[in-house]
Backbone as numpy.savetxt, mean C-alpha at the origin, in Angstrom:
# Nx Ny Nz CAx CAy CAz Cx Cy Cz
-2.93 -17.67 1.17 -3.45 -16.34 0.88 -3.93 -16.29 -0.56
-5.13 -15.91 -0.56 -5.86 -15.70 -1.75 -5.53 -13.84 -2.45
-4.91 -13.69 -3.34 -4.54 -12.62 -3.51 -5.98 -11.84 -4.50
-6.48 -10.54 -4.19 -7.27 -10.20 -5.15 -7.08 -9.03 -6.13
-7.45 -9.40 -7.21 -6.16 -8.61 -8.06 -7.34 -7.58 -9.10
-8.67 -7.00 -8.84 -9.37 -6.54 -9.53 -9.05 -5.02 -9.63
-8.63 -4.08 -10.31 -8.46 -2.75 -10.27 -9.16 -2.08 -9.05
-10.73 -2.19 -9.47 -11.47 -1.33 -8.59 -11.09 -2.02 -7.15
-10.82 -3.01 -6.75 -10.48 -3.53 -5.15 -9.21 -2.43 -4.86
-8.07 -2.72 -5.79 -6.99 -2.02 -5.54 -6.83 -0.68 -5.70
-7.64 0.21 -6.49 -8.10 1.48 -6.27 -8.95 2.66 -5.06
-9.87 0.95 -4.83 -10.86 1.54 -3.83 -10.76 2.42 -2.18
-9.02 2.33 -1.88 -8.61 3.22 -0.82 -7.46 3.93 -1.45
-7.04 5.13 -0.64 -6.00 5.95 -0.89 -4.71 5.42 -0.51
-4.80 4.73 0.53 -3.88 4.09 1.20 -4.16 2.75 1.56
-3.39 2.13 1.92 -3.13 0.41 2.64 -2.15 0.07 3.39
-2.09 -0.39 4.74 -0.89 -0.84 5.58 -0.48 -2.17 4.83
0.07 -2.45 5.28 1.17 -3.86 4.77 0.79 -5.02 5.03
-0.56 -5.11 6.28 -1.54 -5.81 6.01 -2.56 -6.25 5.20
-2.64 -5.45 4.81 -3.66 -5.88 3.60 -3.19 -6.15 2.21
-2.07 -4.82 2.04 -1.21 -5.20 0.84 -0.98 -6.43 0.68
-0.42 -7.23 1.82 -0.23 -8.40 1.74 -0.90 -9.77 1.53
-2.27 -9.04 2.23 -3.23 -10.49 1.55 -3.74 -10.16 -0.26
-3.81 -8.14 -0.43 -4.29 -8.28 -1.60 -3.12 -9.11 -2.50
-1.77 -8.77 -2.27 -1.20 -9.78 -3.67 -0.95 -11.20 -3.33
-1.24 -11.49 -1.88 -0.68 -12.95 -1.79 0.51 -13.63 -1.61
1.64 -12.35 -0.95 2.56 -13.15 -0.04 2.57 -12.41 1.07
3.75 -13.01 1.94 3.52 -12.42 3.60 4.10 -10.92 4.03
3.89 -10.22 4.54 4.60 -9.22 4.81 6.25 -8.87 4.72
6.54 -10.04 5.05 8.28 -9.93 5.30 8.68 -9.95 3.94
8.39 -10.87 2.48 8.61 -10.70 1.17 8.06 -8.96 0.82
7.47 -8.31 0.86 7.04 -6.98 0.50 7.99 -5.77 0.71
8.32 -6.21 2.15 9.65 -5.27 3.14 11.08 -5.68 2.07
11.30 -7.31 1.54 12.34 -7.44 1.15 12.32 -7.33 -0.23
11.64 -7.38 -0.83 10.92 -6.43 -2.22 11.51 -4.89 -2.18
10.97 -4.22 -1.44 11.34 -3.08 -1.11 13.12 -2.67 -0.98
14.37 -3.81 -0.51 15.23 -3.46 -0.57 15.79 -3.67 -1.73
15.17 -4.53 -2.57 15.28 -5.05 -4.25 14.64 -4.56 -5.51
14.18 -3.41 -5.20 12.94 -2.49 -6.17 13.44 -1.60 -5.87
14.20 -0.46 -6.72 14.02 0.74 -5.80 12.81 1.49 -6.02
12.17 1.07 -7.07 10.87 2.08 -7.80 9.81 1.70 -6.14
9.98 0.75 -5.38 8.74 0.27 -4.35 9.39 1.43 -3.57
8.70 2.37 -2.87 9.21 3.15 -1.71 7.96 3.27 -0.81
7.10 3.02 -0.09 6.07 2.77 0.08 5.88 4.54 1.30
5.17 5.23 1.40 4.66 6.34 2.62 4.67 5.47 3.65
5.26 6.38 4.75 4.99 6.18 6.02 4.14 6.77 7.14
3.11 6.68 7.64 2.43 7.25 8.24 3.40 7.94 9.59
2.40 8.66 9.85 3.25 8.92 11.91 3.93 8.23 12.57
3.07 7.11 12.73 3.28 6.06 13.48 4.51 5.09 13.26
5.10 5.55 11.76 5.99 4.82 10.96 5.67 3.81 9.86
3.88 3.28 9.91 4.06 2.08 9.34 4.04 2.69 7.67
3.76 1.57 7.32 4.19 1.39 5.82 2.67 1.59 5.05
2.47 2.46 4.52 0.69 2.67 3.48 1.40 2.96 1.90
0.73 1.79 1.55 0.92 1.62 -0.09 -0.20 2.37 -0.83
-0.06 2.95 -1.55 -0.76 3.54 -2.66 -1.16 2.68 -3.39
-2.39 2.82 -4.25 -2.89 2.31 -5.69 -1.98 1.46 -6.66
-1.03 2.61 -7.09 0.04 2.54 -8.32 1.33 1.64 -7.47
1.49 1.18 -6.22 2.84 0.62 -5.66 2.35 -0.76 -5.61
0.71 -0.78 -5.23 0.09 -2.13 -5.48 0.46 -2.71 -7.01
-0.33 -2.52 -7.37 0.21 -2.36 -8.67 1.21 -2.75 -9.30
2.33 -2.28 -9.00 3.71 -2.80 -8.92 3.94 -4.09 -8.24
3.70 -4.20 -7.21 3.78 -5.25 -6.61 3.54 -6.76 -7.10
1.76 -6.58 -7.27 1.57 -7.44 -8.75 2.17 -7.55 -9.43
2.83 -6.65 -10.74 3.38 -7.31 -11.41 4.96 -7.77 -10.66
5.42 -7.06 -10.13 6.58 -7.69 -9.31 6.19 -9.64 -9.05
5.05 -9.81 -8.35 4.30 -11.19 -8.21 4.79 -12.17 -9.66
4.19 -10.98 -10.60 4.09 -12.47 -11.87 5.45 -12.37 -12.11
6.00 -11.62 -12.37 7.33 -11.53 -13.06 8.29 -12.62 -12.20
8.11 -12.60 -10.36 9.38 -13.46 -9.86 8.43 -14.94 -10.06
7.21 -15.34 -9.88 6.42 -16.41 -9.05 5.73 -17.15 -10.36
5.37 -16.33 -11.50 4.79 -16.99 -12.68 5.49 -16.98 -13.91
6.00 -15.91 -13.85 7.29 -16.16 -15.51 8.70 -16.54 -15.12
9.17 -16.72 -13.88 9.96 -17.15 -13.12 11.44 -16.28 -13.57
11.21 -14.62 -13.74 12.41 -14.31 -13.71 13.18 -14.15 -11.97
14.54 -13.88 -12.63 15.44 -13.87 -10.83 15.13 -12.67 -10.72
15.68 -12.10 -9.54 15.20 -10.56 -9.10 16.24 -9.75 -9.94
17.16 -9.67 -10.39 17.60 -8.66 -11.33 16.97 -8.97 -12.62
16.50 -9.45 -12.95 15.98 -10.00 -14.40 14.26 -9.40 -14.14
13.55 -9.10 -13.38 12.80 -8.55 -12.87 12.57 -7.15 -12.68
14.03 -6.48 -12.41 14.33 -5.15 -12.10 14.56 -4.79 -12.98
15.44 -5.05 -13.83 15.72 -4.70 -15.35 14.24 -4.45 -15.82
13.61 -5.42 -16.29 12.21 -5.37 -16.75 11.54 -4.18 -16.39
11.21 -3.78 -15.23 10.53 -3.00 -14.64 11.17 -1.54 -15.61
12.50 -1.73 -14.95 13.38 -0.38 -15.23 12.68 -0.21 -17.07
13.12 -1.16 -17.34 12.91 -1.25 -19.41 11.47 -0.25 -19.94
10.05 -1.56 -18.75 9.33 -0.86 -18.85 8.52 0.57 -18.76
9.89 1.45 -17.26 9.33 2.42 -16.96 9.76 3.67 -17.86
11.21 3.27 -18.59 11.53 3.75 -19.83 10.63 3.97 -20.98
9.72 3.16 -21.18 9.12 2.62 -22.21 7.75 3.77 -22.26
7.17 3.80 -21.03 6.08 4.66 -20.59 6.33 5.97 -20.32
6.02 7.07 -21.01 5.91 8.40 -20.77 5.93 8.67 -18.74
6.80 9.65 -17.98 6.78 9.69 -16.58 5.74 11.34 -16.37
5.21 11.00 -15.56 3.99 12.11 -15.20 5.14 12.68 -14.19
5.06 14.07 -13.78 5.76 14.48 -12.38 4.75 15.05 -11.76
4.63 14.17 -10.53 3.50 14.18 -9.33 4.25 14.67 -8.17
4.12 15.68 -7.49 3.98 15.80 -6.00 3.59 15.23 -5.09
3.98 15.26 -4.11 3.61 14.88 -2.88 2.85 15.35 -1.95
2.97 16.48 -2.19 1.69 17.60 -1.64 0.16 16.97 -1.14
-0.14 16.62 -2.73 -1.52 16.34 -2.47 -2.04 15.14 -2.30
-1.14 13.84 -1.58 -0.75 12.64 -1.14 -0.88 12.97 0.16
0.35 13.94 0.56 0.10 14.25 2.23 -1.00 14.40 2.56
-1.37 15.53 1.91 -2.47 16.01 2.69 -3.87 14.92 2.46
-4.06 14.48 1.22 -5.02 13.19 1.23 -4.74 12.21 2.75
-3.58 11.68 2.86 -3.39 11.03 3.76 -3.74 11.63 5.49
-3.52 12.87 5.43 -3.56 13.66 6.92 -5.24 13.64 7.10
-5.72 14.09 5.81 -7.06 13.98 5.73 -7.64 12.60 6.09
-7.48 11.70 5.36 -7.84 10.27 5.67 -7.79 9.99 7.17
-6.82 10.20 7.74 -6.24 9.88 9.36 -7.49 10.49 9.69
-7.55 11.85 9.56 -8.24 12.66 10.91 -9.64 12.48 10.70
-9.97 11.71 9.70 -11.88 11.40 9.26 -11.66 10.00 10.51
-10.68 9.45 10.35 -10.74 8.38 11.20 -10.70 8.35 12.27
-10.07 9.46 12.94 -9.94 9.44 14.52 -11.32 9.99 14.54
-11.92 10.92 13.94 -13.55 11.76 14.38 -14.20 10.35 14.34
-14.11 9.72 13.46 -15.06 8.54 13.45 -15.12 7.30 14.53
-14.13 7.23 15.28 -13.43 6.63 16.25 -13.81 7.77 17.46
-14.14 8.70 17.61 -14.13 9.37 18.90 -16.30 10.01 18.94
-16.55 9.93 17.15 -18.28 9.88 17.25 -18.31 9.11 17.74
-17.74 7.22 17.45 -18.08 6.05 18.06 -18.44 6.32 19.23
-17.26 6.70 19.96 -17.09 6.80 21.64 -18.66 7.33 22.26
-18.83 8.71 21.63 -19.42 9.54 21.78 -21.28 8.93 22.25
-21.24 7.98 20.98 -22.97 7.52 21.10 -23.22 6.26 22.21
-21.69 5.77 22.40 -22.12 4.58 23.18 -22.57 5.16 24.48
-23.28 4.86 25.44 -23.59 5.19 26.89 -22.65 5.03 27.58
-21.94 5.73 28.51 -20.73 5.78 29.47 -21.29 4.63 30.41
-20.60 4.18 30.83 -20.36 2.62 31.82 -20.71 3.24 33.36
-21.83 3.26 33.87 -21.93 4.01 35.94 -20.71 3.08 36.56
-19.81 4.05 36.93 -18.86 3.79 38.16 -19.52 3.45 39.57
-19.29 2.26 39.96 -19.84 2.07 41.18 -18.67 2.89 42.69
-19.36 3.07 43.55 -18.60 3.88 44.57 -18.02 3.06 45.52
């Protein structure tokens, strides 16, 4: 897996399933999930359906989560600490969730219209009798 690590790539949706998250940083799904029980800052949204949609800023994290275990070779508490140090370090914004949900509810339902215009233009299939 080729991981791609350019801002605007990782900005460019509101959301991401765990598929893609996973090719953008370049390990497999199952490390991300077990990330997640070793991060507590990773909490990733869950859609309806249950799955897992990462935000911008969790990508983000993730990456550096990447260099910190895979290129500067700290252990995972030596990692967490870090994180923790750094999030100390940085002024904390207080964001809602509000306008996440509803971005996200929004996102969904452009998709099902777009998925049911599809339907809409193709020509229906003649049932033979």
């Amino acid at each position: 897996m080729t991981p791609i690590r350019t801002d605007a790539e990782v900005e460019s949706k509101l959301y991401r399933p765990i598929s893609e998250v996973s090719e953008l940083v370049g390990v497999k799904p199952h490390v991300l999930r077990y990330w997640e029980t070793q991060f507590s800052m990773l909490r990733p949204k869950k859609n309806r359906a249950g799955n897992r949609m990462y935000r911008p800023e969790e990508i983000k994290m993730l990456l550096r989560i990447k260099e910190l275990l895979y290129t500067r070779r700290f252990t995972i508490a030596g990692a967490r600490r870090r994180l923790l140090d750094d999030r100390k370090e940085t002024p904390q914004i207080a964001m809602g969730f509000d306008h996440a949900d509803r971005a996200l509810i929004v996102h969904e339902v452009k998709e099902e219209l777009q998925r049911i215009a599809e339907r809409l233009r193709t020509p229906p299939v003649p049932r033979r009798a």
